[in-house]
C-alpha positions in Angstrom: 0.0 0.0 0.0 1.5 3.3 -0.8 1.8 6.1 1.8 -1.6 7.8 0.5 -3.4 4.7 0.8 -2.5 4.2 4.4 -3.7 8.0 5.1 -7.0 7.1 3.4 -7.4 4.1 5.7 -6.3 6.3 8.5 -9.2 8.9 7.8 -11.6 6.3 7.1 -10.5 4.8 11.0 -11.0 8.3 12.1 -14.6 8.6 11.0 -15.5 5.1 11.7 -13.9 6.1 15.1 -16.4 8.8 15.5 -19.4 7.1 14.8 -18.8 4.3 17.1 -18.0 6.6 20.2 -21.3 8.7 19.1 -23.3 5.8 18.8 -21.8 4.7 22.0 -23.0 7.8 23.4 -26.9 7.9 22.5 -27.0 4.0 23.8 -25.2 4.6 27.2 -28.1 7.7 27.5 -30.5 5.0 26.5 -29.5 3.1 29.4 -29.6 5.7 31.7 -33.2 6.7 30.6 -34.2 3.2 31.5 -32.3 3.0 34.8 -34.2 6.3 35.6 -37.7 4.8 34.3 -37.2 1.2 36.4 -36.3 3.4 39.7 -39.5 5.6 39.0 -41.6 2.4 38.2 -40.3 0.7 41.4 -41.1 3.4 43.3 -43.9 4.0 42.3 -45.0 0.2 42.9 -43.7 0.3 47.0 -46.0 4.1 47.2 -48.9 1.9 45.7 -47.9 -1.1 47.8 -47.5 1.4 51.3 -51.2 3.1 50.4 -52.6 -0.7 50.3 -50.8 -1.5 53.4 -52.5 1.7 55.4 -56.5 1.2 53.5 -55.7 -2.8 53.9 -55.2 -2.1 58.2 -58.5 -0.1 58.1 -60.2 -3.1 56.1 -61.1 -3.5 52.3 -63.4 -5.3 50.1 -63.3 -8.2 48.6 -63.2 -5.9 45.1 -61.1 -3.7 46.4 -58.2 -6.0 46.7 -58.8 -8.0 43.6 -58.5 -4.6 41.8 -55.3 -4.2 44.4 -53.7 -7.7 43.6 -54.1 -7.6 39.7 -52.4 -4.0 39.5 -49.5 -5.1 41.7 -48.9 -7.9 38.9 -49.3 -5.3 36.5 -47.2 -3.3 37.8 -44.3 -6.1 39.1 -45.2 -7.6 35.0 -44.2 -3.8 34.1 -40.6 -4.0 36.9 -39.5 -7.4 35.5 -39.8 -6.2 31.6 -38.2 -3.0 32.2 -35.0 -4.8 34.3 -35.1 -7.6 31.3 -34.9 -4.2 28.9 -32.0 -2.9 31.0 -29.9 -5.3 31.3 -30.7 -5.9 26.8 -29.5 -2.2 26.8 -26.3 -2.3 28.7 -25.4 -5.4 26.9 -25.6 -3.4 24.1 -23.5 -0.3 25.7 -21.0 -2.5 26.4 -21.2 -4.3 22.7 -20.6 -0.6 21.4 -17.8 0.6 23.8 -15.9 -2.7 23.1 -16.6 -2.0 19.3 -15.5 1.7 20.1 -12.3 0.7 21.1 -11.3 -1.7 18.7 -11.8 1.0 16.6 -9.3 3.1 18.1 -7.1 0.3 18.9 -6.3 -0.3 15.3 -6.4 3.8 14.6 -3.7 4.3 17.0 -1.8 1.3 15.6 -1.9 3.1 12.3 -0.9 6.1 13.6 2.0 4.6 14.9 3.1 3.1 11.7 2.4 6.3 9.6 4.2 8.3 12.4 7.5 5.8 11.8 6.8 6.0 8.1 7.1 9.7 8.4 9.8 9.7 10.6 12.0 7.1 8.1 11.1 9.2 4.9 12.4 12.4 7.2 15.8 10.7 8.5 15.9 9.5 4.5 15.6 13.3 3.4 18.2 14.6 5.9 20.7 12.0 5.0 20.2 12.7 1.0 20.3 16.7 2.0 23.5 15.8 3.8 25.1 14.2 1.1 24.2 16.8 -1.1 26.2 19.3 0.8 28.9 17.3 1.3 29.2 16.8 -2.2 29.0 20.2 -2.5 31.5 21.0 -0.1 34.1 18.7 -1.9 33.2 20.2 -5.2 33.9 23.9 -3.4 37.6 22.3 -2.0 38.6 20.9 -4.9 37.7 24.1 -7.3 39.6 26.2 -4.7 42.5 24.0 -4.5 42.5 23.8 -8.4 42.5 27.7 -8.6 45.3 27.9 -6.7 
């Protein structure tokens, strides 16, 4: 591969780079939208469970607590999918942030190697520039020793 090649791959990494860690991003907020939602449903099913608890010591109907009972399985129905959803989701965040730095893994690797590359082609340049002038400085001495 020549040297351009390597620099396209390079900018490729770098964009491919970007969209993992922005798609990392939105899913980790994802996750932490449905963290907040499961605390807020949870919560909300022990306030519904501690208002049964106080009617339930002054006594309820038979209705009453069928009605009581059949929400709370809605509601724990409602807990379990949104932990089952969770724990999908930060599968998934960490999926993408493993993905994420692969990605950078083998930009930096490139880097590296197009950073030496660079660094050869320099020390390859100085040498040539120094033989040049040392060339030049022989062709000077010998013209002024000729002269004389």
């Amino acid at each position: 591969m020549s040297k351009t090649a390597l620099e396209r791959v390079y900018q490729q990494l770098e964009e491919q780079e970007k969209n993992a860690s922005r798609a990392y991003a939105l899913i980790k907020q994802d996750s932490e939208r449905y963290h907040t939602q499961m605390l807020q449903l949870s919560d909300y099913r022990k306030q519904y469970l501690q208002k049964f608890t106080e009617k339930g010591a002054e006594g309820i109907s038979g209705d009453s607590y069928a009605h009581y009972h059949n929400f709370m399985k809605k509601l724990e129905l409602a807990e379990f999918e949104q932990k089952q959803a969770l724990d999908n989701i930060q599968q998934t965040v960490k999926n993408k942030h493993i993905d994420w730095m692969e990605i950078r893994k083998k930009r930096d690797a490139l880097g590296l190697l197009l950073d030496k590359r660079k660094v050869a082609a320099q020390l390859v340049e100085h040498r040539r520039e120094q033989k040049d002038l040392d060339e030049f400085s022989n062709f000077q001495y010998f013209k002024r020793k000729n002269n004389l």
